[in-house]
N, C-alpha and C positions, 0 to 999 in steps of 0.2 A: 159432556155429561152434566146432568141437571141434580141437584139435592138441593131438598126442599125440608124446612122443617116440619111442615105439615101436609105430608106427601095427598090428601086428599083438598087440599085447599091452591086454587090455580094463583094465586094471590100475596100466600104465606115468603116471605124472604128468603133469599134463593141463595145459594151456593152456588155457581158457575163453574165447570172446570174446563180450560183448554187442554191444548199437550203441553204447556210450559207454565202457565198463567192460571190460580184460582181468584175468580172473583165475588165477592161478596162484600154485601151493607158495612159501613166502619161502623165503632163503637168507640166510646168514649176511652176505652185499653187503646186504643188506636192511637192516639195523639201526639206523644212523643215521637211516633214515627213520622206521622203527616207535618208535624212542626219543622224536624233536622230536614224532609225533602222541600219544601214548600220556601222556605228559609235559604236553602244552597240555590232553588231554580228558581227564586225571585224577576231577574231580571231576564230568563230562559221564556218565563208564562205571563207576566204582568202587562207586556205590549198584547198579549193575546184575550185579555179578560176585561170584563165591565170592570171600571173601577171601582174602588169600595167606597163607600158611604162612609168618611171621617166620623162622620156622628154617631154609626153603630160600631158594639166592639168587635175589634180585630179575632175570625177564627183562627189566625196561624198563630196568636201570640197568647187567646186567653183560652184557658179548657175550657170554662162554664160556656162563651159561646159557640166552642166548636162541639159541645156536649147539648148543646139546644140547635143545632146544624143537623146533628146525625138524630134528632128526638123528629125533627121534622121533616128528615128522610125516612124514618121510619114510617111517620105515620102518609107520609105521600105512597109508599106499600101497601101502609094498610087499606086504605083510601083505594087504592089501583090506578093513581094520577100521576105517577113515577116511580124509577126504580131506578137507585144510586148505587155503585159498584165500587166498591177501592179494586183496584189491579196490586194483585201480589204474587211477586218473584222468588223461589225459593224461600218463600215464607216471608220477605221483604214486602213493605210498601212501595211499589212505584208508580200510581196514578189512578185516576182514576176514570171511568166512566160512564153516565148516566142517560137513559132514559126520560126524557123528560115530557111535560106536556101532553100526556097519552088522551087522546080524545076519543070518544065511543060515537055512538051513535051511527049517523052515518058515513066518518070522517076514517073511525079507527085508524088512528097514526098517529104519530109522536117524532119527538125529534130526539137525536143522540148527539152528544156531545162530548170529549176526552181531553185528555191531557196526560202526558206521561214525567216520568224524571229524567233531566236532561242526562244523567248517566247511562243510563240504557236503550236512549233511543234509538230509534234507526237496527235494531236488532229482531226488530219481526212480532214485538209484545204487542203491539198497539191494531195489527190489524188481526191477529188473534184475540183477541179482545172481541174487536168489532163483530167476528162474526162469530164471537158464541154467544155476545147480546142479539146476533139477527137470529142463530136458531131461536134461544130463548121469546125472544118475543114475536116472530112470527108462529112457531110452534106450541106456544105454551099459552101466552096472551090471546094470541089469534088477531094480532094487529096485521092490518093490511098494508099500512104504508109505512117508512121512516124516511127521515131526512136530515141530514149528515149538512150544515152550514158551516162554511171558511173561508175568511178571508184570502182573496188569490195569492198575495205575496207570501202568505203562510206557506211556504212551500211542505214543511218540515209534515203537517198535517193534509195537504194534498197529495203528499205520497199512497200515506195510506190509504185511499180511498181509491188512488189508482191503483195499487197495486190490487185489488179488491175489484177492478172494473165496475165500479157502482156508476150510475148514468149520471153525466151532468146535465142538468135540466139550464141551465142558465145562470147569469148575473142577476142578481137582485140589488139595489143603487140604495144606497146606504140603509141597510135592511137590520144592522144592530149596531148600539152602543157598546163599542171597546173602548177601554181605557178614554177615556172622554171624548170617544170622536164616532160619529154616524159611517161606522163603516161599510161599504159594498162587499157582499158575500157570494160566493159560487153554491149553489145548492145541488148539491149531490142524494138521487133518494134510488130508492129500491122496495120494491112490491112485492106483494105473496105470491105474486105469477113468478114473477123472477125467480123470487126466493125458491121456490119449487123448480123452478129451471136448470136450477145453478147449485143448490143443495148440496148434491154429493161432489161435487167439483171444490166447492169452497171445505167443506166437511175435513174432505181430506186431506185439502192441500195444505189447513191450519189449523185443524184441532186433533188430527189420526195421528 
């Protein structure tokens, strides 16, 4: 299920809902929460992420800059150049997921990217998630393509994707900076032909 706050606006900030998982933009009320998970799953996500920039301020530790984090997830909505999600559990924060990099013209496609709390992984949130961002933006955006990148060793995050049966297209040889190092990624994508293939299979096997 999709809520929109401006139900005639294809663009306007989304509400996501699965059967266990609402997804929606954080806001600055958010923080306390993203701080206590960010904080316990430190060393759970940190091998998994670029590293930060010492020189700019830390979002887990200062509001103002995780309050200018979510100012510029907004406006990448407003924009229609991405679309940032927190994943929330029973009303909890645990992770989140984005759309990023949406290109038009004649590419339309973007890339998705997640992360979850390590206390609740492995419990089936993460690839519910994933595919009410694929209704979402294959149906609503009208993008044609995504593409899901991980590291192979990542295993924790190529579950998902399998258990999803998304196509692995191949290795890509050091294709992003994590945590200081050019690492080789598996890219995993999926298509409007697909998406329409597999729709009602996926539908209900994780969001009914």
């Amino acid at each position: 299920m999709l809520r929109r706050r401006a139900v005639d606006d294809p663009f306007a900030p989304a509400s996501l809902q699965g059967r266990r998982v609402v997804l929606r933009p954080l806001t600055t009320h958010d923080f306390e929460q993203w701080r206590e998970v960010r904080r316990r799953c430190h060393d759970w996500l940190v091998k998994w992420e670029p590293r930060r920039d010492p020189a700019q301020p830390d979002t887990v530790e200062d509001r103002q800059a995780f309050a200018a984090r979510c100012s510029v997830r907004m406006r990448e909505i407003q924009l229609g150049t991405g679309y940032g999600f927190g994943i929330f559990v029973d009303g909890s924060f645990a992770g989140e997921i984005n759309v990023n990099s949406i290109h038009r013209g004649a590419h339309q496609s973007a890339y998705v990217g997640y992360w979850i709390d390590e206390r609740v992984a492995g419990q089936g949130y993460m690839p519910e998630s994933v595919v009410a961002v694929l209704r979402y933006t294959f149906e609503e955006l009208r993008l044609h393509r995504l593409q899901i990148s991980i590291i192979p060793r990542n295993q924790a995050s190529r579950r998902v994707v399998e258990k999803l049966e998304l196509r692995n297209e191949g290795l890509a040889e050091r294709y992003l900076e994590i945590n200081g190092v050019w690492e080789d990624h598996f890219r995993y994508a999926i298509t409007a032909e697909e998406w329409a293939d597999r729709r009602d299979e996926l539908v209900t096997s994780w969001l009914m």
